[in-house]
BAFI-3210 file (N, C-alpha, C; in Angstrom, 3 decimals, decimal comma, padded with zeros to 6 digits):
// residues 206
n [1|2|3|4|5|6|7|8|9|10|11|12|13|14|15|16|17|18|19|20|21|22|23|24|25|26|27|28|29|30|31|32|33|34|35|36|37|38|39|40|41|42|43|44|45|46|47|48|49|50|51|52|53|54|55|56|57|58|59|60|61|62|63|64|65|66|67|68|69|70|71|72|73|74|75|76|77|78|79|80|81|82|83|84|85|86|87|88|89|90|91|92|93|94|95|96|97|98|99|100|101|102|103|104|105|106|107|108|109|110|111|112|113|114|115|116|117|118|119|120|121|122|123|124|125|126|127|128|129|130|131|132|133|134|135|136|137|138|139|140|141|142|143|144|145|146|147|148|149|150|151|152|153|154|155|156|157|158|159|160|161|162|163|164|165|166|167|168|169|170|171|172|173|174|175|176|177|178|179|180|181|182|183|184|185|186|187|188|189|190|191|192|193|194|195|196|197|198|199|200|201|202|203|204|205|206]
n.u [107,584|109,010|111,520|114,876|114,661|114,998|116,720|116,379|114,237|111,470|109,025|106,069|105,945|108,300|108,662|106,511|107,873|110,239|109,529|108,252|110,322|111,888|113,098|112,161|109,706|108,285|107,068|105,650|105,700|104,666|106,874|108,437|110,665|109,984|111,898|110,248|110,065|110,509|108,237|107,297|106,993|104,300|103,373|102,608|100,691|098,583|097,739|097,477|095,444|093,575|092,711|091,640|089,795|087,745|087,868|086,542|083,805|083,334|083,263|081,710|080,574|080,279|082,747|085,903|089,088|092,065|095,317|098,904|100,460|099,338|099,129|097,867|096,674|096,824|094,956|095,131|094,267|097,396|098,689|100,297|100,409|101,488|100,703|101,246|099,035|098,559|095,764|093,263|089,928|088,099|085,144|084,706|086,551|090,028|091,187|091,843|094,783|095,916|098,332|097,571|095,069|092,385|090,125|089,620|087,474|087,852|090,268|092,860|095,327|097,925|099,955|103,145|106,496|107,952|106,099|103,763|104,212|103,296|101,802|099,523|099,803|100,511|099,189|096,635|096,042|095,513|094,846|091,591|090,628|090,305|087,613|086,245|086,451|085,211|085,902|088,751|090,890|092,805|094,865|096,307|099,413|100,190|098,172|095,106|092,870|091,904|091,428|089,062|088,094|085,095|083,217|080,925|077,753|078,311|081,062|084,333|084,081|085,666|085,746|086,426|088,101|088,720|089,805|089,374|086,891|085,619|083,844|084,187|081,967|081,265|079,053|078,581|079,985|078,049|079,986|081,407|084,172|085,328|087,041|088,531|089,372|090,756|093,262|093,894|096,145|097,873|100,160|099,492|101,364|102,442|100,088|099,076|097,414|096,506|098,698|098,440|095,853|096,830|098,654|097,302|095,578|097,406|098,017|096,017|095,823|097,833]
n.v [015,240|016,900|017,482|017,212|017,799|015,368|015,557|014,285|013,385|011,931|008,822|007,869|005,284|004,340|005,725|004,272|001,632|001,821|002,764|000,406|-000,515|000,074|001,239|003,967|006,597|008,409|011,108|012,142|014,514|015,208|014,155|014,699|013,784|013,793|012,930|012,045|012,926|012,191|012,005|013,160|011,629|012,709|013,444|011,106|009,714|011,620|011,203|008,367|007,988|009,876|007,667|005,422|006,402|006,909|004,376|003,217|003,597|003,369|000,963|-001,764|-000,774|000,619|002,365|003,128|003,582|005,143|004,268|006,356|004,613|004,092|005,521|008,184|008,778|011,458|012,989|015,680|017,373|018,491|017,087|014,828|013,439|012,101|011,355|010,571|011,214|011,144|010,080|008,785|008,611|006,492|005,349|004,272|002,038|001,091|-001,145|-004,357|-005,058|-003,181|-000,117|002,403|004,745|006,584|008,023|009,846|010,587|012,166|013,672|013,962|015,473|015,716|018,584|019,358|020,907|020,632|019,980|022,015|024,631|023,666|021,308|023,434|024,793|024,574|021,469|021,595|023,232|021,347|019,523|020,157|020,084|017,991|015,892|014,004|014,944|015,502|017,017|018,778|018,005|019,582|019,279|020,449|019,295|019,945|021,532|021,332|021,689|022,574|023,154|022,929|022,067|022,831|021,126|022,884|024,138|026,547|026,398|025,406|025,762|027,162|026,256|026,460|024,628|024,435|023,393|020,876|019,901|020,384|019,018|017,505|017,148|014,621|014,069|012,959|010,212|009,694|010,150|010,709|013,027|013,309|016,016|015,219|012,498|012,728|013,588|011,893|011,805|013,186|015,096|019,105|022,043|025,533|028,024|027,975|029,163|031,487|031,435|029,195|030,257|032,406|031,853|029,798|031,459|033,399|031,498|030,930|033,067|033,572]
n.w [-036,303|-038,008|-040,588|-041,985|-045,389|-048,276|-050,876|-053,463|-055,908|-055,280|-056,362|-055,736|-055,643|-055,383|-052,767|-051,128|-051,423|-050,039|-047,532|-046,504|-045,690|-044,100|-040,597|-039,904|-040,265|-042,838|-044,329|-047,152|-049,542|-052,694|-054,067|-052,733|-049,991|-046,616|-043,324|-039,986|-036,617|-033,329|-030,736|-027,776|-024,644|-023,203|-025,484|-027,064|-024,517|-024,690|-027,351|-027,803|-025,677|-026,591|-029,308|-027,525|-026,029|-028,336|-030,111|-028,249|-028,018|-030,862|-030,733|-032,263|-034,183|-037,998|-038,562|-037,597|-035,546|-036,713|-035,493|-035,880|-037,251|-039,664|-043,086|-044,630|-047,469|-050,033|-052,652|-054,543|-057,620|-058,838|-056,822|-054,852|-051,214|-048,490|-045,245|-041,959|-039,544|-036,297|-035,385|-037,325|-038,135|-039,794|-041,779|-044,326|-045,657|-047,023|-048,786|-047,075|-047,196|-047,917|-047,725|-046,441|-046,351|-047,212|-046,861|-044,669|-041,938|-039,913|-038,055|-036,408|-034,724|-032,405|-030,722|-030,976|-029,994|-032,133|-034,197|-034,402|-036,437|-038,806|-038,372|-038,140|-039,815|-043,262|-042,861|-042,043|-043,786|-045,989|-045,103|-044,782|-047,297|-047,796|-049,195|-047,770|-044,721|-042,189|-039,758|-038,225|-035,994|-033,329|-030,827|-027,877|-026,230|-023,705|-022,323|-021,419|-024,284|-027,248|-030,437|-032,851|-036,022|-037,807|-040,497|-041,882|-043,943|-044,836|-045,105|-043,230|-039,876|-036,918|-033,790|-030,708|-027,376|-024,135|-021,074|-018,370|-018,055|-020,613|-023,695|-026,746|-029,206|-031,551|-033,903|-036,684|-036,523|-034,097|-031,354|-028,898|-027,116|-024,142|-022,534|-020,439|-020,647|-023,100|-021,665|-019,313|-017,155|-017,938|-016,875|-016,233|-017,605|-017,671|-019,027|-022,553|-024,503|-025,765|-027,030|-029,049|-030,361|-031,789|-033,569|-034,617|-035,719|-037,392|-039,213|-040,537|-041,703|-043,851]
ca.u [107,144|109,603|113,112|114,715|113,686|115,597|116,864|116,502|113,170|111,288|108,219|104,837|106,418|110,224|108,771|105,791|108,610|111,034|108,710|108,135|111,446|112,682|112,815|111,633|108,618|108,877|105,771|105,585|105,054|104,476|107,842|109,599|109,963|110,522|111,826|109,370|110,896|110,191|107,087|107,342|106,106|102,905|102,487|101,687|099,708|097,603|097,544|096,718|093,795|091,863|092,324|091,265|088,463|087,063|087,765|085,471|082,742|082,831|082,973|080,318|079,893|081,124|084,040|087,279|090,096|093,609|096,968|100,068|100,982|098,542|099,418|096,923|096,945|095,802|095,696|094,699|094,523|098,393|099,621|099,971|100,755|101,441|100,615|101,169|098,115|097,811|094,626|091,922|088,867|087,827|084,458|084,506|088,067|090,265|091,201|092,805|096,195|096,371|099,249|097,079|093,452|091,845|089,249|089,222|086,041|087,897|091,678|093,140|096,690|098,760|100,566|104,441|106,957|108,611|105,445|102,676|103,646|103,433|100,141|098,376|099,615|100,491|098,590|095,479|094,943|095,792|093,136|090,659|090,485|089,715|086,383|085,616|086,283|083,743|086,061|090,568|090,935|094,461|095,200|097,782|099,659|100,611|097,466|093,535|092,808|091,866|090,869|088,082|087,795|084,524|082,054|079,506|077,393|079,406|082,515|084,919|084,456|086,351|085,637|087,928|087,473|089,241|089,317|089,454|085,593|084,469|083,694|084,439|080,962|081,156|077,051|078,611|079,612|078,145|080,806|082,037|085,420|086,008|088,653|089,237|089,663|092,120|094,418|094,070|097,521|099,099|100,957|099,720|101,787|101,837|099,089|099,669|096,210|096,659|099,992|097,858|095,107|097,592|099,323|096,365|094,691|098,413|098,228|094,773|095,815|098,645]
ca.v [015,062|018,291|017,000|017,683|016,828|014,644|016,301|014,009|013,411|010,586|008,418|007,381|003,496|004,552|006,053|003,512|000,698|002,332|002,682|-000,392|-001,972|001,330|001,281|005,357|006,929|009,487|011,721|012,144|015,787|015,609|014,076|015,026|012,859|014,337|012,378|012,270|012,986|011,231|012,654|013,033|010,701|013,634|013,437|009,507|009,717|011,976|010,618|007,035|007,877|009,883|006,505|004,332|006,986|007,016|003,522|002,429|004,219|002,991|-000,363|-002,464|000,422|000,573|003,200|002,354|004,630|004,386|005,735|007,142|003,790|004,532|006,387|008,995|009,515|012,663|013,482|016,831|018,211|017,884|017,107|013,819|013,524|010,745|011,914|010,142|011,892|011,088|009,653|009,348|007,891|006,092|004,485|003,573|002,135|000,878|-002,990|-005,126|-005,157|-001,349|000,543|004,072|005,584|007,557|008,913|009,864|011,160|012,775|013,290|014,666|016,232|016,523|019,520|019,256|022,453|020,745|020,433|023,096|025,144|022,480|021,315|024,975|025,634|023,180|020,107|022,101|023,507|020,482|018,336|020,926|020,255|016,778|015,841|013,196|014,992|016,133|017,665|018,286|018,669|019,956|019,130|020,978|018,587|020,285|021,905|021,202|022,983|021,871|023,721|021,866|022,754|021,453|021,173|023,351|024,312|027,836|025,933|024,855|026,800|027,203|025,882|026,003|023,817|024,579|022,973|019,201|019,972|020,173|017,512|017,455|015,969|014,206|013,429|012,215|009,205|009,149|009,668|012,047|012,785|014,418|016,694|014,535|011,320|012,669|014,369|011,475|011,223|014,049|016,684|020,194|023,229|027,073|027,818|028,830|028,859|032,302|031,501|027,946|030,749|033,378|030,772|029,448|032,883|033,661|030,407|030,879|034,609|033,790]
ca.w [-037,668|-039,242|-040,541|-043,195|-046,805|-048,515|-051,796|-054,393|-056,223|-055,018|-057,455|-055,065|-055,426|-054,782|-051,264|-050,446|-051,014|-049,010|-046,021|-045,845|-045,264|-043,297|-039,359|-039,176|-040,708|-043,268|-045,333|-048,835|-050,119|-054,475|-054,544|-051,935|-048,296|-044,933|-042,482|-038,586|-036,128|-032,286|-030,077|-026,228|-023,327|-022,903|-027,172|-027,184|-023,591|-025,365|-029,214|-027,112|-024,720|-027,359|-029,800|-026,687|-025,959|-029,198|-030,443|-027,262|-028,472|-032,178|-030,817|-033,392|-035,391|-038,886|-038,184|-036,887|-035,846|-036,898|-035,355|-036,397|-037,904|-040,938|-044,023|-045,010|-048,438|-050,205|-053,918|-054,707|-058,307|-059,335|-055,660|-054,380|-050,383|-047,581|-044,199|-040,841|-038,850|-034,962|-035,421|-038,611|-037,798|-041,314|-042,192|-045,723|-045,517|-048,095|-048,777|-045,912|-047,504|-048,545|-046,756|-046,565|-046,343|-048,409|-046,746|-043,084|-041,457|-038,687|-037,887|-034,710|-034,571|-031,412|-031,642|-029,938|-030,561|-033,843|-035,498|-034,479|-037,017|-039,563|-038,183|-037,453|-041,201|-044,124|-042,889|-041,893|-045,210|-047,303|-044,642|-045,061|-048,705|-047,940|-049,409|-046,777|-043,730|-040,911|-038,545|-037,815|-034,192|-032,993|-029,712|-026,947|-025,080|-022,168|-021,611|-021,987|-025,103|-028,578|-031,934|-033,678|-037,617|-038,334|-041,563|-041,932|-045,197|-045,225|-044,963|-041,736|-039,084|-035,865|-032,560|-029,340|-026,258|-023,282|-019,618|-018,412|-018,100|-022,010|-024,356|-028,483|-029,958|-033,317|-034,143|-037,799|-035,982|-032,578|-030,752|-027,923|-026,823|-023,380|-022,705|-019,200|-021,381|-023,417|-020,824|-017,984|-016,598|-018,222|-016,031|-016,914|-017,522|-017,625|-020,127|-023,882|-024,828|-026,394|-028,440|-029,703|-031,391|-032,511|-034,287|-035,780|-036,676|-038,243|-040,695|-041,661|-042,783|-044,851]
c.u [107,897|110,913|113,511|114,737|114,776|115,975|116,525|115,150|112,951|109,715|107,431|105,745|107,309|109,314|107,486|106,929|110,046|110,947|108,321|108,866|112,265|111,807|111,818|110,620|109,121|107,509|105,725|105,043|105,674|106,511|109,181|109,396|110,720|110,494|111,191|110,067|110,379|109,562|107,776|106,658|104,806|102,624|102,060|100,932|098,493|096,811|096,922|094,767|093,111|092,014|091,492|089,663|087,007|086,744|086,574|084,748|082,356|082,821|081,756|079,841|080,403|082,431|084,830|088,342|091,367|094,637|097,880|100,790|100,473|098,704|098,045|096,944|096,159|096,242|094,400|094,702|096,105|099,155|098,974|101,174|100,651|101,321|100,770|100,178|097,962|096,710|093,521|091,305|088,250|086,362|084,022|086,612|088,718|091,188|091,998|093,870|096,391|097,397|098,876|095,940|093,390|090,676|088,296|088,200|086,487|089,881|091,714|094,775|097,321|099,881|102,182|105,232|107,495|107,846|104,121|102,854|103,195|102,179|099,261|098,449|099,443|099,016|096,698|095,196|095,263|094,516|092,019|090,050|089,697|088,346|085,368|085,328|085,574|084,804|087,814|089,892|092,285|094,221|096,604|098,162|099,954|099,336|095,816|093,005|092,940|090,877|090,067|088,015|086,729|083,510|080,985|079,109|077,777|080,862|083,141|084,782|084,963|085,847|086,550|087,287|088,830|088,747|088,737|087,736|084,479|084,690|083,733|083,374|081,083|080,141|077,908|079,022|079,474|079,177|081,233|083,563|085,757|087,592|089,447|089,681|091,251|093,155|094,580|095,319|098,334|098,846|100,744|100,727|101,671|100,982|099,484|098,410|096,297|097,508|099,583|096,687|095,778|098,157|098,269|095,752|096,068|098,128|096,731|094,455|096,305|098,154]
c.v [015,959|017,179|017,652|016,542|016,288|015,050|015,763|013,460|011,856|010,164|008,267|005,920|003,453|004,218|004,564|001,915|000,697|002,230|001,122|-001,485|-000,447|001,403|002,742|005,344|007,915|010,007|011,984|013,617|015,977|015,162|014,254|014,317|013,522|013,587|012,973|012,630|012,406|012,126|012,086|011,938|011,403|013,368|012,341|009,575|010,456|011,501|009,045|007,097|008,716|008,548|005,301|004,909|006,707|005,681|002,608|002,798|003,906|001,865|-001,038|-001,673|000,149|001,358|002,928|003,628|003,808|005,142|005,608|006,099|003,703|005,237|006,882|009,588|010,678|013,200|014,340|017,438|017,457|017,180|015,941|014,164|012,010|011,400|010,665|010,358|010,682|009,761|009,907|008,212|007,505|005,219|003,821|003,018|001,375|-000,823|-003,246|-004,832|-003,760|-000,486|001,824|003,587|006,673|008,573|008,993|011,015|012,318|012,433|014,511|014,486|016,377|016,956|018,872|020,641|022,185|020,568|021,388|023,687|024,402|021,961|022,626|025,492|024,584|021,872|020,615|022,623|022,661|019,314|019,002|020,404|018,412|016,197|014,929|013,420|016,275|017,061|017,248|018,676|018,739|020,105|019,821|019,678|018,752|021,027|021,316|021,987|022,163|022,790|022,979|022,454|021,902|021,665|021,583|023,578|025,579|027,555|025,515|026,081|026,028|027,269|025,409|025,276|023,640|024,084|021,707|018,766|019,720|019,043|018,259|016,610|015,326|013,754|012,890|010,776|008,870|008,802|011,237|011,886|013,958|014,529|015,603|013,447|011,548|013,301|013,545|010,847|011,952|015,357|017,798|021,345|024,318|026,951|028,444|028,682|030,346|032,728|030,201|029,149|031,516|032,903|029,991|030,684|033,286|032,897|030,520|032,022|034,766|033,208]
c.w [-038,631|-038,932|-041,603|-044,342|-047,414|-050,214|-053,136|-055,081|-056,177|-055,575|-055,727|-054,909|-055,021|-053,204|-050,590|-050,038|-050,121|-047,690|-045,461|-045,174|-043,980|-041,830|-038,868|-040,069|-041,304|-044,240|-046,469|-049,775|-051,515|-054,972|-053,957|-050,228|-047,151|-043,931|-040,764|-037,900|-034,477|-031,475|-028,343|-025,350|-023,367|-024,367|-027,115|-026,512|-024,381|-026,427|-028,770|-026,761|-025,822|-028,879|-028,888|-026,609|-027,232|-029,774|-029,360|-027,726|-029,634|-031,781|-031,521|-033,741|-036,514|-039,104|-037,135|-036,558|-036,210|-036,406|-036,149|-037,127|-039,160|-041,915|-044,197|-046,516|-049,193|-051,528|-053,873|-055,822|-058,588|-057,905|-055,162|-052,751|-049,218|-046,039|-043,126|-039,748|-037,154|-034,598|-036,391|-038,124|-039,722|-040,874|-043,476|-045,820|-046,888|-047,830|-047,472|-046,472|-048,166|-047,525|-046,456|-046,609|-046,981|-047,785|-045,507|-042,741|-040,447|-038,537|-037,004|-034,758|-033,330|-031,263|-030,602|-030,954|-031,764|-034,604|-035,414|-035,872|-038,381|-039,280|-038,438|-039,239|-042,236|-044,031|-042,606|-043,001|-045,881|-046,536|-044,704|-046,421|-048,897|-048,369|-047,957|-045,450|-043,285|-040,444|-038,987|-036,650|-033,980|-031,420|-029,023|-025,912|-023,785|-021,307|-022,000|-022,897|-026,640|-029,553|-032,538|-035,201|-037,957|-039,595|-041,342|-043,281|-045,579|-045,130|-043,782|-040,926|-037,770|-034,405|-031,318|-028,112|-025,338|-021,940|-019,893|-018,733|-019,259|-022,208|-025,840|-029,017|-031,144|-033,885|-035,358|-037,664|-034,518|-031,378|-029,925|-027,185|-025,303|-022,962|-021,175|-019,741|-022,257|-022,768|-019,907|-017,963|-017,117|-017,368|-016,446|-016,683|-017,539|-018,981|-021,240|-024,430|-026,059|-027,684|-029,274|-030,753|-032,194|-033,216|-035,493|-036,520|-038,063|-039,624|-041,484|-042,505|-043,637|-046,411]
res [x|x|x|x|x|x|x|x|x|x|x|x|x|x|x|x|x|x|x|x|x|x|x|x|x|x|x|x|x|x|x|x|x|x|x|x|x|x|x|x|x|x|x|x|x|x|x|x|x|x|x|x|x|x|x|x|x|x|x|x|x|x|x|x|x|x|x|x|x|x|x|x|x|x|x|x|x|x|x|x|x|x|x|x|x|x|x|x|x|x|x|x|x|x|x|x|x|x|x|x|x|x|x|x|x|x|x|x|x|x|x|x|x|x|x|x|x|x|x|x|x|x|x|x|x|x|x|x|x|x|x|x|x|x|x|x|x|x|x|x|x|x|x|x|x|x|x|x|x|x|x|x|x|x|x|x|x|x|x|x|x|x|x|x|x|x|x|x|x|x|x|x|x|x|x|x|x|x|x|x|x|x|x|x|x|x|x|x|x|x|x|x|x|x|x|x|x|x|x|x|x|x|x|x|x|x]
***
């Protein structure tokens, strides 16, 4: 998802009509577009099974998830943004023919080494701000291990969930996500469980 930015100042309509005739994916930050960049065999396995996980579970509910094929849009005050997110779970969604969402309930990140810090920083405080959403979750792909940021009435707080063993609840729409669901069939590695918080404690200091 990091590339580099593309220098020349680009309108909301320039980039939405761009994207849609353009083979790659690219994000939209107040004017400026950064081209994606291509996720691992272990980043999709993951970014998949918790859409399969979760989308079973909303089955005949009114909430739907959406992947990485979804624009996320996000206006903030003077800052307009286009996000690509993983996975946003939406229940008030926006027309059939709209190329973006407005206002995801739930979005889930999986991290890979070109965009942790880019997730853990940037995109976590600009989805924070989101009015609509319950919960980010940031996922490790190589290991069992996920950050929850979730809504409380003192603000987001921070919840970790480690080992194939837990589960990620979401009561705002009935829905549970275990950690065995989203890891089945990925290969683990040595653990970084410690450089996934230090990384987040870093971005939430600056």
């Amino acid at each position: 998802m990091s590339a580099a930015g593309q220098p020349e100042f680009t309108t909301v309509d320039e980039y939405l009509a761009a994207e849609e005739l353009s083979d790659t994916k690219s994000e939209y930050i107040d004017g400026w577009v950064r081209a994606m960049s291509g996720a691992t065999v272990r980043h999709n396995v993951v970014k998949m099974n918790c859409g399969l996980a979760i989308g079973s579970s909303l089955k005949g509910k009114p909430c739907r998830p959406f992947d990485s094929d979804m624009k996320l849009r996000i206006t903030q005050q003077h800052s307009k943004r286009f996000y690509y997110p993983d996975l946003q779970v939406i229940c008030k969604s926006n027309a059939p023919t709209d190329l973006f969402q407005d206002q995801p309930i739930l979005i889930i990140e999986v991290l890979s080494p070109s965009t942790r810090a880019y997730d853990l920083d940037e995109k976590l405080n600009v989805y924070l701000k989101i009015a609509s959403l319950e919960c980010y979750v940031i996922l490790e792909q190589h290991i069992p291990f996920a950050i929850a940021m979730r809504r409380t009435s003192d603000g987001f707080l921070r919840e970790t969930y480690e080992g194939i063993d837990t589960k990620i609840d979401f009561p705002f729409i009935d829905c549970t996500l275990p950690m065995s669901d989203a890891y089945d069939g990925v290969e683990f590695t040595a653990s970084g469980v410690q450089e996934t918080e230090e990384d987040y404690d870093a971005a939430r200091n600056e």
